[in-house]
C-alpha positions in Angstrom: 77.0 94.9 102.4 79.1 97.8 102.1 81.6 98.7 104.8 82.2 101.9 106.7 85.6 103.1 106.3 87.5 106.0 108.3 90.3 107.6 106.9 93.0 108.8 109.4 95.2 111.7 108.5 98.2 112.9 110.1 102.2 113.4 110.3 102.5 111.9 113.4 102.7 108.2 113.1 101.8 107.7 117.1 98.8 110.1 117.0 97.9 107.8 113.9 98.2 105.0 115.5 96.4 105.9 118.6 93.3 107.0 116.6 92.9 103.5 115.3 93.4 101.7 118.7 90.4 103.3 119.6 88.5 102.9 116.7 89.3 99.5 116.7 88.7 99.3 120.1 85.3 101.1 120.3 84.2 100.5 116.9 84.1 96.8 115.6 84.2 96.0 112.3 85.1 100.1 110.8 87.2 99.6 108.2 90.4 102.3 108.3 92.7 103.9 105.7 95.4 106.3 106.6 97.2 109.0 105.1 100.5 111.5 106.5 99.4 114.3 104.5 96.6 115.7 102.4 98.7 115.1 99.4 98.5 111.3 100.0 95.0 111.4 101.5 94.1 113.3 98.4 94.9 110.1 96.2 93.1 107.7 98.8 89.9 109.8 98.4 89.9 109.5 94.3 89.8 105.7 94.6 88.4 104.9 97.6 84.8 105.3 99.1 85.4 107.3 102.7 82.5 107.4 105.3 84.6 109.9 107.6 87.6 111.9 107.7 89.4 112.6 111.2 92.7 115.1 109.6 95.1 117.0 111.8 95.8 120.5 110.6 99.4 121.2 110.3 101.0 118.8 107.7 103.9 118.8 105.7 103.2 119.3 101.7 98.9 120.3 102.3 97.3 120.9 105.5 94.3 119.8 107.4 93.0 123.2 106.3 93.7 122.7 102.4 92.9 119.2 102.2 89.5 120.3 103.7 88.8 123.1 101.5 89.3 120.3 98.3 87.1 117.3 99.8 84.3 119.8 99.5 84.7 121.4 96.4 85.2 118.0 94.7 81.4 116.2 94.2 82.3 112.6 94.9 83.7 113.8 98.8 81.4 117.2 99.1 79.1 115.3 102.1 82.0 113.4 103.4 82.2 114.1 107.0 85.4 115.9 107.9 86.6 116.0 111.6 89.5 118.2 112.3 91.6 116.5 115.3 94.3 119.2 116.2 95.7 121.1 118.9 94.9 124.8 117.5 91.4 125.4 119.0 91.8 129.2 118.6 88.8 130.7 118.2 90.4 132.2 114.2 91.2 128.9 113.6 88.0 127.5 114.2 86.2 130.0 112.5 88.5 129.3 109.9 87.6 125.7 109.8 83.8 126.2 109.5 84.0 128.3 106.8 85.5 125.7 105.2 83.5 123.5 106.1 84.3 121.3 108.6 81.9 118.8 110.2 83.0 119.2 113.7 86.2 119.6 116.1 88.5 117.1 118.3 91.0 119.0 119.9 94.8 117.5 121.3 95.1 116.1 123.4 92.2 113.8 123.9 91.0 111.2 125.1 89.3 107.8 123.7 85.9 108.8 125.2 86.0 112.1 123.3 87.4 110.7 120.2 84.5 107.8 120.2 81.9 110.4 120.9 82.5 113.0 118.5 83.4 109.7 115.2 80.0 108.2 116.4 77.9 111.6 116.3 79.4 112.3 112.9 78.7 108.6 111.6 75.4 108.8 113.0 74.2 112.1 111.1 76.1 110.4 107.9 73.3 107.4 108.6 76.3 105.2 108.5 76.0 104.3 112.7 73.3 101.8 112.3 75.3 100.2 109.0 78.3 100.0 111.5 76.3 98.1 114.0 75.1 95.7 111.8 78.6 94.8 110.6 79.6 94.3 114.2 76.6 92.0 114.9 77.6 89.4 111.8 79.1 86.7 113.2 82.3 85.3 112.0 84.3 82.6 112.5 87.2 84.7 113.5 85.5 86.5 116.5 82.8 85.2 118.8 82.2 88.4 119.7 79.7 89.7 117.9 77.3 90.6 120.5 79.9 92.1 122.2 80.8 94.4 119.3 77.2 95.6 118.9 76.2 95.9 122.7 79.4 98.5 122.5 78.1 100.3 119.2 74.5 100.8 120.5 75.4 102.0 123.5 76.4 99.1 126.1 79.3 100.0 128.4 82.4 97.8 128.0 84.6 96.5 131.3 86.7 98.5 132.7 90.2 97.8 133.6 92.6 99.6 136.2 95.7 100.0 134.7 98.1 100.4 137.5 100.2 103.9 137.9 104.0 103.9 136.9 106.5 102.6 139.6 107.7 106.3 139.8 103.8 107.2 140.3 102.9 104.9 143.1 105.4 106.8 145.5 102.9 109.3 145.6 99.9 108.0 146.0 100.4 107.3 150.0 102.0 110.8 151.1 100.9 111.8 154.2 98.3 115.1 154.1 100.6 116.9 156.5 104.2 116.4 154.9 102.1 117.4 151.5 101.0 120.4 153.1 104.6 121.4 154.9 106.3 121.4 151.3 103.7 123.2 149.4 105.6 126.3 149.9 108.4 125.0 148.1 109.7 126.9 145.0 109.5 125.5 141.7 112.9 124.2 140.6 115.2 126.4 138.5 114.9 125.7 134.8 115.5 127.5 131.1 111.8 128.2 129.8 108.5 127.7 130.7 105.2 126.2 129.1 102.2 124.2 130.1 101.8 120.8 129.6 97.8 120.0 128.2 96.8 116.4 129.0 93.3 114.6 128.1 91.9 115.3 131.1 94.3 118.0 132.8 96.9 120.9 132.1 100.1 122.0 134.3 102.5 124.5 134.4 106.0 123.1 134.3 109.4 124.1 134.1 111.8 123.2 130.8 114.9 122.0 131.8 115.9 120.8 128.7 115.1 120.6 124.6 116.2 119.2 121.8 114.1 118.9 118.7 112.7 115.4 119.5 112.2 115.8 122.9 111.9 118.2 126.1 112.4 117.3 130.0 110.1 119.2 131.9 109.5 119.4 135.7 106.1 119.3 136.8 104.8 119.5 140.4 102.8 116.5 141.1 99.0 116.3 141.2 96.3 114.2 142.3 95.5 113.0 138.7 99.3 111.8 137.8 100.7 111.8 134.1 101.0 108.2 133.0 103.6 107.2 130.2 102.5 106.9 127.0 100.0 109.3 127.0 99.2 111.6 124.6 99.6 115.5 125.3 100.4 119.0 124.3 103.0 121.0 125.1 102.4 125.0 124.7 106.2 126.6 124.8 106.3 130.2 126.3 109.7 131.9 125.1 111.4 135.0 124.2 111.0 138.6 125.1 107.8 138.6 122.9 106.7 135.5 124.7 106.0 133.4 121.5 103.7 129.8 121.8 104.9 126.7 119.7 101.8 124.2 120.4 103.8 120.7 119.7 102.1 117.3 119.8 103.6 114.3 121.4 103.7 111.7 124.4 105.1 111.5 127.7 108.1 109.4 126.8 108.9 108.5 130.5 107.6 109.6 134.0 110.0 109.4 137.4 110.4 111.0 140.5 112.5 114.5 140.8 113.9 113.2 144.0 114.1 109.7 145.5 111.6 110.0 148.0 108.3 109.4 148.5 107.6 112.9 149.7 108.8 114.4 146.4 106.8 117.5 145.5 108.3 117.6 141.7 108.2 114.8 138.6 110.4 114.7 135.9 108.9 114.4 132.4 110.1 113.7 129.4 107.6 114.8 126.5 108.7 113.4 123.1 107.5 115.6 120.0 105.7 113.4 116.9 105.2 116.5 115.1 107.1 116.6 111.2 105.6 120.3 110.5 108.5 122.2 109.5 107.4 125.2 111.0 107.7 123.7 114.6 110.8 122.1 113.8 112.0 125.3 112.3 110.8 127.2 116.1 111.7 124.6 118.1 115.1 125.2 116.5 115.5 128.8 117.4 114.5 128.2 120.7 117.4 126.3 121.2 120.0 128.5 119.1 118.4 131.4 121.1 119.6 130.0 124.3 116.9 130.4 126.3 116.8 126.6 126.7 119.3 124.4 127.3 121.5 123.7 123.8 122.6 120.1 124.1 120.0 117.5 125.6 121.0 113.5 125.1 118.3 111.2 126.1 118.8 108.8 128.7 122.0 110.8 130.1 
């Protein structure tokens, strides 16, 4: 029986890495290749049979874009499903990506739930779903959980677990209403820049106190739904007179309290960048010659 293999492209070697987790998690028995660039995906294609493509679009040495454009003018990958997973969800960019031919559209951040749903609805219309589900069924000596594989294929709902909040997180979940309410008024810290931080499920304003090119501290005010470390996210700079956007990909490194007290209205961030695309590197760097964010930034002073 044939097997139904993914290839995963991207720069980024934590966005990589958290697109097979959930595959793996969510879909037993796919098989998965990966790539850091279209140039490298480009030779995994020629020798190996791909059910689906998930590709970020800004890579070093060919892009999401360019790599798309030569799966389908090559026969052998024409009908290959290709899923763009990126953070520019402009509406020229999209257009863009249809013409081209894209299957479909997973923007960053996201979560596992919109990852799973949008690689099952493009294995499904490939006819490879059912072919997935059957290899998860098989049973093999190294798993006894076959059943458990296919109930999640076909539909079945696995366990869920309550992963508790950060120590710096739980402060905040038992903050009286009223001292909430007195220090809502409060200005937002002082800071060099400003941007909003896009999570899976939520987006922020914050306040950028500091840069570098791996990483930025931002101040966010906290919210019901709290950040939790290690997840992914985008950060959308706002700088200069002209009041240019860098959209850079990453994690939230760490998450802590602005002040030490449980009635802090302000978290301290820090967002670490995975993204190798010169371009951002190349802004990100200006930004910081520029001055209009803070020059020097160690991590962990």
């Amino acid at each position: 029986m044939s097997k139904v293999t993914v290839l995963v492209v991207d720069d980024a070697a934590f966005i990589r890495d958290l697109v097979k987790k959930g595959l793996r998690s969510h879909l037993p028995g796919v098989q998965i290749e990966e790539a850091i660039n279209g140039r490298k995906a480009q030779q995994i294609l020629a020798r190996v049979d791909i059910d689906l493509v998930l590709c970020d679009w800004e890579m070093p040495e060919m892009s999401g874009l360019e790599l798309l454009t030569w799966v389908r003018s090559e026969p052998r990958t024409a009908k290959v499903p290709f899923v763009m997973v990126t953070s520019r969800g402009d509406k020229e960019n999209v257009v863009q990506a249809i013409q081209a031919g894209v299957s479909d559209y997973i923007g960053k951040p996201f979560s596992n739930d919109q990852l799973i749903t949008k690689v099952k609805k493009a294995l499904n219309k490939a006819g490879k779903l059912q072919l997935l589900a059957q290899q998860a069924s098989k049973p093999t000596a190294a798993s006894a959980f076959g059943n458990d594989s296919l109930n999640a294929l076909t539909g079945g709902k696995a366990p869920v677990v309550n992963t508790p909040p950060p120590v710096a997180a739980e402060a905040f979940a038992a903050k009286p209403a009223a001292k909430a309410a007195s220090s809502a008024s409060k200005a937002p810290p002082a800071g060099r820049g400003q941007g909003t931080l896009r999570l899976p499920n939520s987006s922020c304003d914050c306040v950028i106190k500091a840069l570098s090119l791996k990483e930025a501290q931002l101040v966010v005010k906290v919210q019901e739904q709290l950040p939790q470390v290690l997840e992914s996210a985008v950060l959308d700079l706002q700088q200069g007179a002209d009041n240019e956007v860098a959209r850079l990909n990453g994690y939230l490194h760490s998450v802590a309290a602005m002040e030490n007290t449980p009635s802090s209205e302000w978290l301290v961030v820090v967002f670490r960048f995975v993204d190798k695309d010169p371009q951002k590197l190349d802004y990100l760097s200006r930004l910081i010659a520029r001055g209009s964010v803070q020059k020097h930034y160690s991590p962990g002073a």
